[in-house]
C-alpha positions as CSV (number, residue, x, y, z in Angstrom):
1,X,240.3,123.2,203.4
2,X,237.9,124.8,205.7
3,X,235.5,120.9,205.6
4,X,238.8,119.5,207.1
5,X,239.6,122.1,210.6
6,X,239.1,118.9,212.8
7,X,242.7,117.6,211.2
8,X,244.0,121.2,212.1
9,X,246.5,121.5,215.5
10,X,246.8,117.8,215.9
11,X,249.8,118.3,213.7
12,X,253.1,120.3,214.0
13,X,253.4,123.8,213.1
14,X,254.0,124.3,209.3
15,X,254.4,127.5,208.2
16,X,254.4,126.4,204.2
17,X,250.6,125.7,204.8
18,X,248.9,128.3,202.0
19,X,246.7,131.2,204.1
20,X,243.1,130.3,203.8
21,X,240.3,132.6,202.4
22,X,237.6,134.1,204.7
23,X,234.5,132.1,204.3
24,X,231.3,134.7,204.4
25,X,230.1,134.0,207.7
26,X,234.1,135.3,209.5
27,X,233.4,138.2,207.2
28,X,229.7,139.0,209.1
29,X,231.6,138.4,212.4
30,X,234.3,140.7,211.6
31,X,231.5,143.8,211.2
32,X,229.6,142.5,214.4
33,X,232.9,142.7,216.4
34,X,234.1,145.7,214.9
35,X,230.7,147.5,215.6
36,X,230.7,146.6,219.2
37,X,234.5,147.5,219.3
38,X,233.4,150.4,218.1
39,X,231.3,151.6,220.7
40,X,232.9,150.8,223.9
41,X,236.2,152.6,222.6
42,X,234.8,155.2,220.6
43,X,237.9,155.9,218.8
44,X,238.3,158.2,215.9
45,X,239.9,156.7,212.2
46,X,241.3,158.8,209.6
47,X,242.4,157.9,206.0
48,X,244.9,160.1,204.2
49,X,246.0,159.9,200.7
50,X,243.5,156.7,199.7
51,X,241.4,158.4,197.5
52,X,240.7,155.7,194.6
53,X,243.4,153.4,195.7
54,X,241.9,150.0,195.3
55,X,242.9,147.0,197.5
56,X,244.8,144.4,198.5
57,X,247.3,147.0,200.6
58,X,250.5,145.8,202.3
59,X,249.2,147.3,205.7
60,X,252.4,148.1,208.3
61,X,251.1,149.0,211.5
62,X,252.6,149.3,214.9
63,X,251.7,147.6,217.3
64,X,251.1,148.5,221.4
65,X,247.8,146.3,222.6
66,X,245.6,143.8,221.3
67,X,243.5,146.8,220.4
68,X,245.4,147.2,217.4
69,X,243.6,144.6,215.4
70,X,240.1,146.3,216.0
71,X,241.6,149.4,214.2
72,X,242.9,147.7,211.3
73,X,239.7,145.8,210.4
74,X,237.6,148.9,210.4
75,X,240.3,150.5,208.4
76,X,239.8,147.5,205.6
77,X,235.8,146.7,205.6
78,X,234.2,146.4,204.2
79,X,236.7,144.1,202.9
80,X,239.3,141.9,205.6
81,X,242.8,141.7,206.0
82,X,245.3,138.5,207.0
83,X,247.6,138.8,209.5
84,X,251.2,137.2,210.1
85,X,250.5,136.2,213.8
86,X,252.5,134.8,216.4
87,X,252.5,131.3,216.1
88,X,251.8,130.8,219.8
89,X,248.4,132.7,219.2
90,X,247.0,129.7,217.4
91,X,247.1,127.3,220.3
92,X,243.4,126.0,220.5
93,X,242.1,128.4,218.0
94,X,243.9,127.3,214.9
95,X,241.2,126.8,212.8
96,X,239.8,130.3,214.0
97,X,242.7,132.1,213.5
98,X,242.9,130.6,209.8
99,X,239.2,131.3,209.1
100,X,240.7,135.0,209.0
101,X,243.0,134.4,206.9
102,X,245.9,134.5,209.3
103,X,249.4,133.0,209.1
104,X,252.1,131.9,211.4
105,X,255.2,133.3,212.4
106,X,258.1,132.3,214.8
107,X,259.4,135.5,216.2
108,X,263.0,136.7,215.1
109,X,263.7,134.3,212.6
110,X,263.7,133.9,209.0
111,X,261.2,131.9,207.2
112,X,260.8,131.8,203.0
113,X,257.2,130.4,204.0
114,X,256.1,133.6,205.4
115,X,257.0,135.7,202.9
116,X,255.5,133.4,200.1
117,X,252.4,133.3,201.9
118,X,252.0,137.3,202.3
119,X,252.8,136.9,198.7
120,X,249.8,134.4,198.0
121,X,247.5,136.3,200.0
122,X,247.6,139.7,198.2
123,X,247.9,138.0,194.6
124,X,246.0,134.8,194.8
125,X,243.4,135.6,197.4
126,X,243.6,139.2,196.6
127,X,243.4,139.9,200.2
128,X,245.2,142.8,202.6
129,X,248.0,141.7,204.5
130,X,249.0,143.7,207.9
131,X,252.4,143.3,209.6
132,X,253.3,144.1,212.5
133,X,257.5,145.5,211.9
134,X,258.0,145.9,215.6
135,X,257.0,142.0,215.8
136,X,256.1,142.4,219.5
137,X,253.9,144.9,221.8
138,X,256.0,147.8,222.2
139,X,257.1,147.9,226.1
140,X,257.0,151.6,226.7
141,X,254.7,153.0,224.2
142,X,257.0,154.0,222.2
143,X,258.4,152.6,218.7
144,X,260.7,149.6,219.4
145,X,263.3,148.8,216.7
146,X,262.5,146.8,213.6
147,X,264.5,145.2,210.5
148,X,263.7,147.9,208.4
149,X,266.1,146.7,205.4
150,X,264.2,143.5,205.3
151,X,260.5,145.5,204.8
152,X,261.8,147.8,202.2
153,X,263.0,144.2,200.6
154,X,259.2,142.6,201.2
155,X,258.0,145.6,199.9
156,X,259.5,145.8,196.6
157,X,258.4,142.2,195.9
158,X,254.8,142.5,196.8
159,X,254.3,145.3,194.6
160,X,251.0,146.4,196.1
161,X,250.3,150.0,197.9
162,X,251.9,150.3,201.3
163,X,249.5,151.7,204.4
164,X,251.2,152.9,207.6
165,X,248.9,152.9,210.7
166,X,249.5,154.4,213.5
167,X,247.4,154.4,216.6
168,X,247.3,156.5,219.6
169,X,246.2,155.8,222.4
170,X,245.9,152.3,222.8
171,X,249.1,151.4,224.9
172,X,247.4,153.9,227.6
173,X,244.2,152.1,227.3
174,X,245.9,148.5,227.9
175,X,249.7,148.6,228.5
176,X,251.7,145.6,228.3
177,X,253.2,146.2,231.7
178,X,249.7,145.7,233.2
179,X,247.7,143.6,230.5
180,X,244.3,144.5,231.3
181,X,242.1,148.0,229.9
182,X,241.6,151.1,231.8
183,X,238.1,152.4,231.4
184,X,237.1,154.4,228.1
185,X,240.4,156.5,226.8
186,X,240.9,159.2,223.7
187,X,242.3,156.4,221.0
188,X,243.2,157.8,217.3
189,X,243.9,155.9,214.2
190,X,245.2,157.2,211.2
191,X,246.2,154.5,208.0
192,X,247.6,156.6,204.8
193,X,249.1,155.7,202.0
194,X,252.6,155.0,202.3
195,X,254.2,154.0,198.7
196,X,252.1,153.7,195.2
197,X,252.1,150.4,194.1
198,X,254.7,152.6,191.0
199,X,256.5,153.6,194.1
200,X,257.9,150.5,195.2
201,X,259.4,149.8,192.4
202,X,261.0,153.2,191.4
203,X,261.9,154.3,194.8
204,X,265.8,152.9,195.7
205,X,265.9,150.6,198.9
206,X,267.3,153.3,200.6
207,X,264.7,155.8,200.0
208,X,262.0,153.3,200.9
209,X,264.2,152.7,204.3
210,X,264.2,156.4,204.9
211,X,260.3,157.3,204.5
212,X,260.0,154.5,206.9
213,X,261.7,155.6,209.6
214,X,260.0,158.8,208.5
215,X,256.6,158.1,209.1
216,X,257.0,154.8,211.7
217,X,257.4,157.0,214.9
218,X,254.8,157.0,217.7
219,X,254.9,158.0,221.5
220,X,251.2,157.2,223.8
221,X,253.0,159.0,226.8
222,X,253.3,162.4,225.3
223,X,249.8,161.7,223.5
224,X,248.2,161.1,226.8
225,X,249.9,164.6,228.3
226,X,249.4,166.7,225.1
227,X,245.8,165.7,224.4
228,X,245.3,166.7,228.2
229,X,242.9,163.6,229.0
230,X,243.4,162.5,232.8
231,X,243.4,158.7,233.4
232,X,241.7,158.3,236.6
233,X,242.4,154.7,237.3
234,X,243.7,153.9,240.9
235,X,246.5,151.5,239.3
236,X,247.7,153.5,236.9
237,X,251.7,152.6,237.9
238,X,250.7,148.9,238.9
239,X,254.0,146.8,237.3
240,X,255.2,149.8,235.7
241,X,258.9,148.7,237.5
242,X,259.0,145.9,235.0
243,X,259.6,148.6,231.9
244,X,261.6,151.0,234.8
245,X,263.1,148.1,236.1
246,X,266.6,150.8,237.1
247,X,266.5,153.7,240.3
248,X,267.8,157.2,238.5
249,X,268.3,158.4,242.2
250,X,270.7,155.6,243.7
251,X,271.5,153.8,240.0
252,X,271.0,150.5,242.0
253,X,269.2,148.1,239.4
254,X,266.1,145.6,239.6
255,X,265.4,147.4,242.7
256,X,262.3,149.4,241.3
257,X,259.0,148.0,242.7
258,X,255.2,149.6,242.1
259,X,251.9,150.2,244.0
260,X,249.0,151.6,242.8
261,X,249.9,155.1,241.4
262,X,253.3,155.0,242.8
263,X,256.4,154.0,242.0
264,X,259.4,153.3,244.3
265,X,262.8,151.8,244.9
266,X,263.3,149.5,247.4
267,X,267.0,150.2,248.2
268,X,267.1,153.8,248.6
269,X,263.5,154.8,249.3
270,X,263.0,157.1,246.3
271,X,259.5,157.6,245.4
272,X,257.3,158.7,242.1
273,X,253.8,158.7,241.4
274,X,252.4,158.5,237.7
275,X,250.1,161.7,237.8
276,X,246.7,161.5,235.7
277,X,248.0,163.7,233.3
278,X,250.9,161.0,232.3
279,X,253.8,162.4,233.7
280,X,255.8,161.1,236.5
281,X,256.7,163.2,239.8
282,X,258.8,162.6,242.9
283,X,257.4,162.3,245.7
284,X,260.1,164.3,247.1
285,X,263.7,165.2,245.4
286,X,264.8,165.5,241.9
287,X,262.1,163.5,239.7
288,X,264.6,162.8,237.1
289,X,262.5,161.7,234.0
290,X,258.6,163.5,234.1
291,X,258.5,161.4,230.7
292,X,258.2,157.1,231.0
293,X,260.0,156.8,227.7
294,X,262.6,159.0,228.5
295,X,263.6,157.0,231.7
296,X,262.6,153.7,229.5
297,X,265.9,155.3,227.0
298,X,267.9,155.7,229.7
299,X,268.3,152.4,230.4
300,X,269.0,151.4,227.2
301,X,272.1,153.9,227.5
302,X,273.4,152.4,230.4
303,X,272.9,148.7,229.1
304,X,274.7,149.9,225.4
305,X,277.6,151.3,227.9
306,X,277.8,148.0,229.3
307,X,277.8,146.4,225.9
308,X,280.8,148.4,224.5
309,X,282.5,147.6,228.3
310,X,282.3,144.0,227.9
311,X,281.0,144.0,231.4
312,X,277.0,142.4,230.5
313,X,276.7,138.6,231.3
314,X,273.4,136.8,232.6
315,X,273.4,133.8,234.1
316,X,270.1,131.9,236.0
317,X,268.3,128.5,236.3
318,X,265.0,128.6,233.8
319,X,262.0,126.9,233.3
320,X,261.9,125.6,229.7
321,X,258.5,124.9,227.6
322,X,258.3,123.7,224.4
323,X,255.5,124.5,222.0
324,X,254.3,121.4,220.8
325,X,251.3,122.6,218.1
326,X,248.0,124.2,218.5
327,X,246.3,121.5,220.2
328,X,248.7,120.2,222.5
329,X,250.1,123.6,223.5
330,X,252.8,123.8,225.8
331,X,254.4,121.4,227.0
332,X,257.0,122.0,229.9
333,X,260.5,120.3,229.5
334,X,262.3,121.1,232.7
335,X,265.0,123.6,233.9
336,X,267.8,124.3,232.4
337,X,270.5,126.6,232.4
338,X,270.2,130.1,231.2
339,X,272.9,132.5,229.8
340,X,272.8,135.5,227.9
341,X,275.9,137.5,226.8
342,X,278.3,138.2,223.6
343,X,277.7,134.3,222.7
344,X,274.1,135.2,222.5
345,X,271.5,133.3,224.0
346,X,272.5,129.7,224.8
347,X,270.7,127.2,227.1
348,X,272.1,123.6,228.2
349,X,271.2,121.0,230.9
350,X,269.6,117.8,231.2
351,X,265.8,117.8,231.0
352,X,262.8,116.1,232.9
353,X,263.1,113.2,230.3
354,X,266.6,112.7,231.0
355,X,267.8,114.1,227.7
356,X,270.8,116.6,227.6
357,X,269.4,119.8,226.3
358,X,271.7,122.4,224.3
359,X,270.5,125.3,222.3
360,X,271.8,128.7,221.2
361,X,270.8,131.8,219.4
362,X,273.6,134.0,218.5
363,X,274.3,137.8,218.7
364,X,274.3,138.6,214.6
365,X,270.6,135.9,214.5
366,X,268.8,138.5,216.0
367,X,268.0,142.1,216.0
368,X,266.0,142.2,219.1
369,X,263.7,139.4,220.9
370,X,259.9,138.6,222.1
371,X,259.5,139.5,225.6
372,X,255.9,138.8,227.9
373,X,255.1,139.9,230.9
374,X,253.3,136.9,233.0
375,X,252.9,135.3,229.8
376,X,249.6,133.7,230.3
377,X,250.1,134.0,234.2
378,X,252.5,131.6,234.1
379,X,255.8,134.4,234.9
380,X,257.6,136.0,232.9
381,X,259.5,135.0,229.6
382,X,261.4,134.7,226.7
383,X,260.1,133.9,223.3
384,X,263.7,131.7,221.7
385,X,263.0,129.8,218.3
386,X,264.4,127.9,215.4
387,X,262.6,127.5,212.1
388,X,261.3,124.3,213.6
389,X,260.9,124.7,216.6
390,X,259.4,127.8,219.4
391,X,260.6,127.7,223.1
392,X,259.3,129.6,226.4
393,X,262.3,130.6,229.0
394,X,261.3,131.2,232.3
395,X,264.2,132.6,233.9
396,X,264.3,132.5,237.7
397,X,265.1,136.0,238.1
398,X,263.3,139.1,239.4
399,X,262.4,141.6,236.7
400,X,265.2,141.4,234.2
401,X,263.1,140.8,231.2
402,X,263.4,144.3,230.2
403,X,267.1,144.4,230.4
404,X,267.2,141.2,228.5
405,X,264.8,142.5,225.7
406,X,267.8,145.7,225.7
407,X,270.8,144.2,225.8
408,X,269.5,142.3,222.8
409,X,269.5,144.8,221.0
410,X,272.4,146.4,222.1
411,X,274.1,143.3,221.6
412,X,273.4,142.9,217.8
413,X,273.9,146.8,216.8
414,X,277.6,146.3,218.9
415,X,278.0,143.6,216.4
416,X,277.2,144.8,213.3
417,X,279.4,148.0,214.4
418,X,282.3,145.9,214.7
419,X,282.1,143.9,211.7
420,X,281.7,146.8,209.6
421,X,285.0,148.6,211.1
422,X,286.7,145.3,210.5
């Protein structure tokens, strides 16, 4: 399989393709990466509760910077672990990213394949498998919402111990707001047994839900202030609006902007800076929220209350690009219309080819959606796909990806209320 990578990415994204052993050569790689990973982050790992369990693990592990991965593979050696990956991560790496045992993933959307393919890993190539539940970086260090039902489901089918990792830390080294690493930070790792492989078979769905939600609960902002390291960096705020995208002082939204260490609406002149120490303080005035996630859960309030209201509709022109395969990448289709409300999310227009365009996701399809920041550098987008097929919105507007990434959510959980009061 490995003899034939040259083949690989010419052809369209199948997620039935078996995941590949390691060959022995990724396997010295891993250990030379991990040891330099090592030393420039000096981070701290602790086991709990693995005392004679043997491998493969089901390894669930959240998920707040590309840091995470380092973490993980030091957790396993000397042995490795696959990963279900993005699919969008194995443009011009494919055969890389397979060499590692990796497999694909469209984001928010069932796939049998998948699932099969964790299954092949951990009982035919007797290899770890870590999962990322959240499925994206979380936006405010904090943990974002995942399909819990579904896990405890994968869970009881792989029959194979369950880790939990959680790192701290990392988010404040490299938030996704800003997507490049502050200088040397206080990162913590701990992975511990989760469920006996017994476990997950005795233990009700319910139970497995519950210890979960339980032990899947993280915050790096009230690490960073209760571990009482100070973050010296001159940009420690820089694009923080796009998570605090609403004004607590005037309620005015999209109106947030960021410079440096501060961060400041443009319509009423309210001002914060984020302190060293991780809290936030006004400049003048009532601060409001000292604590990002707590002004982060705020707006999630306020978009739920206009949920339930029937008052949230989005409508703008977008850019739309289509994700061909690995080699080819992306290719851009044209723009198109854009609208996101009860219907879900639906795009129509005619496209550069001259081809009408019509797609839509519904509200009950998804639980939540992919979000990036400047994806690539290219703006800001939305991550909408089939089982086929993975598109890139663009949407001409100013810093509502957060919102949209919210009212998701909200969207789906107002739905699921209804239909079970019906």
């Amino acid at each position: 399989m490995i003899l034939n990578k040259t083949k690989l990415g010419k052809k369209k994204f199948d997620t039935s393709e078996k995941p590949w052993k390691s060959p022995w050569y990724i396997k010295a790689l891993q250990r030379v990466l991990m040891a330099y990973y090592k030393v420039i982050t000096g981070y701290k790992l602790k086991k709990t509760g693995m005392e004679g369990v043997e491998p493969p693990y089901l390894i669930l592990q959240n998920h707040t910077a590309f840091l995470d991965f380092g973490l993980v593979a030091d957790f396993v050696r000397p042995d490795t672990t696959a990963f279900v990956s993005s699919i969008e991560e194995f443009v011009g790496r494919e055969w890389l990213m397979r060499a590692c045992g990796c497999m694909y993933k469209r984001k928010f959307t069932p796939d049998v394949n998948v699932i099969k393919n964790i299954v092949y890993s951990l009982k035919t190539n007797k290899k770890s498998v870590t999962i990322y539940p959240e499925a994206r970086f979380s936006i405010a260090g904090v943990t974002e919402e995942g399909d819990l039902e579904s896990y405890a489901r994968l869970i009881r089918l792989c029959k194979v111990p369950v880790v939990m990792g959680i790192g701290k830390g990392t988010f404040i080294m490299s938030p996704q707001f800003a997507k490049h690493p502050y200088k040397k930070i206080p990162i913590e790792a701990e992975f511990k047994l989760l469920f006996t492989a017994e476990e997950t078979q005795t233990l009700s769905k319910e139970e497995i839900v519950n210890r979960l939600k339980e032990n899947f609960v993280y915050d790096d902002f009230k690490y960073w202030q209760e571990n009482g390291f100070k973050v010296k960096s001159k940009y420690r705020a820089k694009n923080l609006h796009k998570v605090l995208y609403q004004c607590p002082h005037c309620n005015t939204e999209f109106s947030m902007n960021s410079d440096k260490n501060r961060l400041f609406c443009e319509r009423c002149g309210h001002e914060w800076e984020l302190l060293e120490t991780g809290f936030l303080q006004a400049k003048e005035g009532e601060t409001y929220f000292n604590h990002v996630p707590d002004w982060y859960r705020w707006e999630r309030e306020n978009v739920k209350k206009q949920v339930e209201e029937g008052t949230y509709a989005l409508h703008a022109k977008a850019r739309l690009e289509h994700l061909v395969c690995s080699h080819t990448g992306f290719k851009k289709l044209g723009t198109v219309d854009f609208y996101h409300d009860q219907n879900g999310f639906t795009l129509n227009g005619k496209l550069d080819d001259g081809s009408e365009f019509n797609f839509n996701r519904s509200v009950p399809s998804m639980y939540s959606c992919h979000i990036e920041y400047d994806f690539k550098k290219r703006g800001d987008a939305i991550d909408l796909a089939t089982q086929d097929e993975t598109y890139f919105v663009f949407p001409e507007l100013y810093n509502h990806l957060t919102k949209i990434h919210l009212a998701t959510e909200e969207l789906f959980k107002f739905h699921k209320l209804k239909e079970q009061n019906c």
